[in-house]
N, C-alpha and C positions, 0 to 999 in steps of 0.2 A: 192758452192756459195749460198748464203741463196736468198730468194725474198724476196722482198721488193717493198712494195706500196708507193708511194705518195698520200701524200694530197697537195692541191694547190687550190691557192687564184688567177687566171689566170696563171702568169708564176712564182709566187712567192711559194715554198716551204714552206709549216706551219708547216709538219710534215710526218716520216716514219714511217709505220709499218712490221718490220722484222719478216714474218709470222715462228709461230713455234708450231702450232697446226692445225688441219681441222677437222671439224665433220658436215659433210654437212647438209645444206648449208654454217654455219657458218664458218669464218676463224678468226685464234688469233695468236695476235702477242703482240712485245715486239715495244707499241710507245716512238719514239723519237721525240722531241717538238722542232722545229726552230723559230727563233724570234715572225713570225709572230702569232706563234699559243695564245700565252696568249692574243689575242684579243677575241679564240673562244673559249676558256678553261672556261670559267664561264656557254657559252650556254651548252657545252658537260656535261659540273654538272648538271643544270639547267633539261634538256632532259634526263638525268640518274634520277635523284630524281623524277621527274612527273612520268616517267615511271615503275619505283617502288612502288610508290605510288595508279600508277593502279586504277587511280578516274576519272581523267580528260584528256579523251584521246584527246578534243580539243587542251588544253594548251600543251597539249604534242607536236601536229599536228605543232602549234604554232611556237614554240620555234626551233624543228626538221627544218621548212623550211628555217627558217635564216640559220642554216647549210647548208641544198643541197642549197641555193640559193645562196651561197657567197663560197663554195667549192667544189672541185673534186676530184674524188678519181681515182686515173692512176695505171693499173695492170703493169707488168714489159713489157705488149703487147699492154698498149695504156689505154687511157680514157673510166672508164665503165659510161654508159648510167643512172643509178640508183642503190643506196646506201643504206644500214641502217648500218649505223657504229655507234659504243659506243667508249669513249675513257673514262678510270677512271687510272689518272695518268699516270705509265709508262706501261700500258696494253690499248691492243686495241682488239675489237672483230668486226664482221662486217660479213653482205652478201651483195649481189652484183646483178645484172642481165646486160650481159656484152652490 
């Protein structure tokens, strides 16, 4: 059986990620996008391009906290405590500290 993360907006589903790589610390998977996620799919853009961009690591700080402030990310053992997840399309990458 594969794992798989959630994302969640309280008890609301936005989105899975069915991990199918690891190179520690990072984890990668294959995301799946639930209704609610096309409200946070422009900041996931938004927070991929700053950070790419590699100029403005306020704007990045910025943008980044409206995610962990309005999401959680739940390991198949419960809610981790702090996140850096990317989402670009149907791919997700992300660490964690549980």
């Amino acid at each position: 059986m594969s794992e798989i993360w959630r994302l969640l907006r309280g008890t609301d589903l936005v989105g899975e990620i069915t991990i199918t790589d690891r190179d520690f610390p990072w984890l990668y998977g294959d995301f799946t996008a639930h209704p609610g996620f096309a409200e946070f799919q422009p900041l996931f853009a938004q927070e991929l391009e700053l950070l790419n961009a590699d100029d403005d690591h306020e704007a990045w700080e910025s943008v980044y906290e409206k995610v962990t402030g309005s999401l959680a990310l739940v390991s198949p053992d419960g809610p981790v405590t702090h996140f850096l997840l990317h989402v670009d399309g149907a791919e997700a990458w992300f660490r964690y500290i549980a």
